[in-house]
C-alpha positions as CSV (number, residue, x, y, z in Angstrom):
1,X,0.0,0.0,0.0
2,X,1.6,3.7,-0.9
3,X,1.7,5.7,2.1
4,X,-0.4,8.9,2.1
5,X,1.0,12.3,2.5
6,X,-0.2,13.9,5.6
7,X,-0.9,17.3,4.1
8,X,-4.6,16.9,3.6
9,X,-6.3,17.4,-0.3
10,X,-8.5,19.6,-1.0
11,X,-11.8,19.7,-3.0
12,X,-13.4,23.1,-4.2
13,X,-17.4,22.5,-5.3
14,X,-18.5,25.4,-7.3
15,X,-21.8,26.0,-8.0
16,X,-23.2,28.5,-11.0
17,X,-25.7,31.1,-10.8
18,X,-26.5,29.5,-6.8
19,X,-28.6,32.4,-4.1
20,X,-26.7,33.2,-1.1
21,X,-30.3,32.5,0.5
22,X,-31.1,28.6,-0.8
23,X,-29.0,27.6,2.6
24,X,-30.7,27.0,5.7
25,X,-28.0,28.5,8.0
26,X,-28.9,31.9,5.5
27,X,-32.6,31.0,6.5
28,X,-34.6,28.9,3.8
29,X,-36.9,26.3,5.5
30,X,-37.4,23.9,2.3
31,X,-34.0,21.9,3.6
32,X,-32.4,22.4,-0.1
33,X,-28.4,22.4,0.9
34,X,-28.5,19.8,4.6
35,X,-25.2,18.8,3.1
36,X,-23.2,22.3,2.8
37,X,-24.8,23.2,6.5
38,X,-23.3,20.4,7.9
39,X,-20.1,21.4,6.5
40,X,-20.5,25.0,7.2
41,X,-21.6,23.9,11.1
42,X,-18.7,21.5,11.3
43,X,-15.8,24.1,9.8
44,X,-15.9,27.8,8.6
45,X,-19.0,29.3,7.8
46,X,-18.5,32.7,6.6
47,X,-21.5,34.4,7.1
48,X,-21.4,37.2,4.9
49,X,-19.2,37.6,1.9
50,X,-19.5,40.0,-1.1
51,X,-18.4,38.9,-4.4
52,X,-15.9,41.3,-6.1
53,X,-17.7,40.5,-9.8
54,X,-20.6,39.4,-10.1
55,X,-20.6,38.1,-14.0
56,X,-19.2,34.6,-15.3
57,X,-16.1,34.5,-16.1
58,X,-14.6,37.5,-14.3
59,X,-15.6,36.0,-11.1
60,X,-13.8,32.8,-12.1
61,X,-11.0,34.8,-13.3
62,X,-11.3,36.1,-10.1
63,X,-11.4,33.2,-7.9
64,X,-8.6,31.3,-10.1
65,X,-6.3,34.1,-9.8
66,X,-7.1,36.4,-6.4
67,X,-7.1,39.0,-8.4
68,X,-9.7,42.2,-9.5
69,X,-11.0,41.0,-12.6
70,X,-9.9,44.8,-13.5
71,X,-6.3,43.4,-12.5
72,X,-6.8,39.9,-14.3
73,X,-7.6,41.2,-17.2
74,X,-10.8,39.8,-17.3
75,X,-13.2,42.0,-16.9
76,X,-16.3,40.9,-19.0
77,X,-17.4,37.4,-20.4
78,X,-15.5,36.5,-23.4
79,X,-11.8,37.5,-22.6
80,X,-9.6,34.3,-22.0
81,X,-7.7,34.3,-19.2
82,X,-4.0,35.5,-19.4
83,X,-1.7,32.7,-20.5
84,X,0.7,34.5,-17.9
85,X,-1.6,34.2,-15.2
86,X,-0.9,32.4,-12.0
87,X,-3.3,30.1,-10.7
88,X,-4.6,28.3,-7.8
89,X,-3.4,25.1,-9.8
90,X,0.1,26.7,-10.4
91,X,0.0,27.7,-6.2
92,X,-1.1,24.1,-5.6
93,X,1.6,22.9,-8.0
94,X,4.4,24.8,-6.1
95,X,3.2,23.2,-3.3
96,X,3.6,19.7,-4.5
97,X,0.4,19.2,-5.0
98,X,-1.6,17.4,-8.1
99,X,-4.2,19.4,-9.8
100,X,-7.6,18.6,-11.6
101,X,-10.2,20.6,-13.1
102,X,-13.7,19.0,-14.0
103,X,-16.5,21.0,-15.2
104,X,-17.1,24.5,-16.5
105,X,-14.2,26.9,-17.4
106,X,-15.4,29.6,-19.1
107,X,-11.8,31.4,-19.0
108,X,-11.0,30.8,-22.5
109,X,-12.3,31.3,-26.0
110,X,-12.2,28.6,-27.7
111,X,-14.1,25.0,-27.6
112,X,-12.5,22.6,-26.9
113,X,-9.8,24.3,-24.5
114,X,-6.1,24.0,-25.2
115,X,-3.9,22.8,-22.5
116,X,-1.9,26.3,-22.7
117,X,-5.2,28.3,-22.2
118,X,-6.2,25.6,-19.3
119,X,-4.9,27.9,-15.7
120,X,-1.8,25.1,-15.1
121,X,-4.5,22.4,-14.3
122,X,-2.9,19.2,-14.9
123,X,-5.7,16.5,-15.4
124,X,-8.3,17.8,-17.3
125,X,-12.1,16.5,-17.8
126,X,-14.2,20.1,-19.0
127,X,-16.1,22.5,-21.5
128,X,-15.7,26.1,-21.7
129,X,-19.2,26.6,-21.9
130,X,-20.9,23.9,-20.5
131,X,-24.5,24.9,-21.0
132,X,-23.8,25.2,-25.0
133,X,-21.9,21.6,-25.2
134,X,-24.1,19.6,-23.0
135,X,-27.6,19.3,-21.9
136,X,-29.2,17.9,-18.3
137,X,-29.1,14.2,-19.4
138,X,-26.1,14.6,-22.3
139,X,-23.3,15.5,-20.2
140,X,-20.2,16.3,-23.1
141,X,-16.8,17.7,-22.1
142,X,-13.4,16.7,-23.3
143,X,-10.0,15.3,-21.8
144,X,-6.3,16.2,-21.7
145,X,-6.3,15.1,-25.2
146,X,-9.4,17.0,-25.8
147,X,-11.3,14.1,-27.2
148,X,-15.7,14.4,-26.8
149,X,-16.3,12.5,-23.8
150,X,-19.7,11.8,-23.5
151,X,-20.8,10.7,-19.7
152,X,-23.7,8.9,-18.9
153,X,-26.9,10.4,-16.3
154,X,-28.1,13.8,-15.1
155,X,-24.8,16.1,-15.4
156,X,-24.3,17.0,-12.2
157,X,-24.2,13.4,-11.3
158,X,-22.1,12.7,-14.4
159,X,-19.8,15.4,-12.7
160,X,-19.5,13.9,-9.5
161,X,-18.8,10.6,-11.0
162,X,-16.1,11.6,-12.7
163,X,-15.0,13.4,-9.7
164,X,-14.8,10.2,-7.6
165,X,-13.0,8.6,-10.2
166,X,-10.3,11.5,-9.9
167,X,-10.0,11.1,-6.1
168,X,-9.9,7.3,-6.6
169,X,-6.9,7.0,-9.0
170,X,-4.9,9.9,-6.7
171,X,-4.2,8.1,-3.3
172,X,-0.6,8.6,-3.0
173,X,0.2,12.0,-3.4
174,X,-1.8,15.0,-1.9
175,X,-4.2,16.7,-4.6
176,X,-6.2,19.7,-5.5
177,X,-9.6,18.9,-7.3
178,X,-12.2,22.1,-8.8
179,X,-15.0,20.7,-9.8
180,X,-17.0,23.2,-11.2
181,X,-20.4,22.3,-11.6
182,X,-23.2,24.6,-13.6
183,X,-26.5,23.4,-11.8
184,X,-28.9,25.5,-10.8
185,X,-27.7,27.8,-13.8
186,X,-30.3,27.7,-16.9
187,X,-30.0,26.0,-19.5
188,X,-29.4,28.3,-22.1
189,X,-31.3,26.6,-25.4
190,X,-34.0,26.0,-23.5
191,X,-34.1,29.2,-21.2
192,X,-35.5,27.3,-18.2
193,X,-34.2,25.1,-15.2
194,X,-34.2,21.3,-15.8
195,X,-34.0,19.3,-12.5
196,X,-33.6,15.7,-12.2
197,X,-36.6,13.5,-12.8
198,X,-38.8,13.5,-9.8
199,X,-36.9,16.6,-7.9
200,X,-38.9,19.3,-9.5
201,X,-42.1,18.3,-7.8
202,X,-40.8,18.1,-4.7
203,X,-40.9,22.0,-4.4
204,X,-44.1,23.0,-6.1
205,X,-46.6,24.8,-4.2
206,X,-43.8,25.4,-1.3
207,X,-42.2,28.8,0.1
208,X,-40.4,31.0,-2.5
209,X,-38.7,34.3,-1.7
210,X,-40.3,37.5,-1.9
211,X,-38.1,38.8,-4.6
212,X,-38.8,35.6,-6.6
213,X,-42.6,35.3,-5.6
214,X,-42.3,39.1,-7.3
215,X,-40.9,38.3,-10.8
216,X,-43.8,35.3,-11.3
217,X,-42.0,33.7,-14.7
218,X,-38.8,31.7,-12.8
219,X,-39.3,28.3,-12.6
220,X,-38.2,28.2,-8.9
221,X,-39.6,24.3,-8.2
222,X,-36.9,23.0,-10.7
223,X,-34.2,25.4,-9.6
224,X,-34.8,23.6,-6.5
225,X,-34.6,20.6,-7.4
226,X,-31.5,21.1,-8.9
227,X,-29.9,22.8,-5.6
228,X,-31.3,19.3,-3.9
229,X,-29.5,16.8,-6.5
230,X,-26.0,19.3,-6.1
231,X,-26.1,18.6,-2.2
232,X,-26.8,15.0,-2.7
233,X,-24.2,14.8,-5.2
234,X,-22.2,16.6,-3.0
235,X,-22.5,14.1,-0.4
236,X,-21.3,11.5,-2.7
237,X,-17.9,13.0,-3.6
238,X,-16.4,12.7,0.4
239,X,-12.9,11.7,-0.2
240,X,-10.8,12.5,2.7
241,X,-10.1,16.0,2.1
242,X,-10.6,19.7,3.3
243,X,-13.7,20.9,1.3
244,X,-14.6,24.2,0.1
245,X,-17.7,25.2,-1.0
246,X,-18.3,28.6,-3.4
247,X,-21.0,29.4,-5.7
248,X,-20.8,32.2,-8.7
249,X,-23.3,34.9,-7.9
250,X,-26.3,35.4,-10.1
């Protein structure tokens, strides 16, 4: 048996176009997120924190780098990141640590994304654009040698999976996974929120937010639904590890 390093991994779960409010510790009664309270409960909760973009890919630019997407260079949707840029994967790297990226990017332009335009991430399973390459039961993103990879089930599940396969076949040396899911964002063809089979009826009729309640159109049972499935699928990728969870704002 290798013998595991004692510095601990690390998992980042990142979540697209999530409410600060779907949690109950920020006070929604429909239990949608039991998963990230017990983590919050159990480690660092941070109670209130302000995002410093609140658009796609400058707040991934953002969070990749530590940087003002002003500073990055990426201050709209649409500009790659800086091949120059330092990463989390390049800190991680530094550190001895392996790195792996598995979801959504949208830091580059191009589809599929070339390992020089990938932020230092070593193994590689992901889309640019997600919502344009895939739908909620066709989950498509490519690999290290950017081949179509086509993974079977609802997509964030199909993430997860692949997920646990990472943290499976990386036992020996300490390792720094981002898996970048896009549930609850929309899905963009259709301009609605697909949940799971069976999830989206377990929120009809139930308590919505006054803001929400005020628009009428969103499809807030689904996007429920979805935030359910991304806890339980959370759940399922537990590998021993430090885990941090972060959503892109709406």
């Amino acid at each position: 048996m290798p013998q595991r390093s004692d510095r601990p991994n690390v998992v980042v779960f990142f979540t697209d176009q999530q409410r600060w409010d779907c949690s109950g510790l920020h006070g929604n009664p429909l239990d949608l997120m039991p998963n990230f309270d017990r983590m919050a409960q159990a480690g660092t909760h941070v109670a209130n924190s302000f995002t410093c973009q609140p658009v796609c890919g400058p707040a991934r630019s953002c969070f990749q780098t530590g940087l003002y997407a002003t500073k990055s260079g990426c201050w709209r949707n649409c500009i790659p990141l800086p091949l120059d840029s330092k990463t989390l994967a390049h800190r991680f790297r530094d550190g001895g640590y392996t790195t792996g990226y598995i979801g959504k990017w949208h830091l580059a332009e191009e589809e599929p994304v070339s390992e020089s335009h990938r932020g230092g991430y070593q193994y590689w399973l992901a889309s640019n654009t997600l919502e344009f390459t895939s739908d909620a039961y066709r989950t498509v993103m490519c690999d290290n040698a950017n081949k179509p990879m086509t993974l079977p089930g609802y997509r964030v599940d199909a993430c997860t999976d692949a997920a646990i396969r990472y943290v499976d076949s990386h036992q020996k040396d300490p390792f720094f996974l981002f898996l970048s899911f896009i549930e609850p964002h929309m899905q963009n063809h259709r301009d609605d929120y697909q949940a799971p089979a069976g999830y989206e009826e377990r929120y009809r009729g139930r308590w919505i937010p006054p803001d929400l309640a005020a628009l009428g159109g969103i499809d807030a049972p689904a996007y429920r639904g979805i935030l359910r499935n991304d806890q339980e699928a959370r759940r399922g990728a537990r590998p021993s590890a430090r885990r941090v969870a972060q959503s892109e704002p709406l």
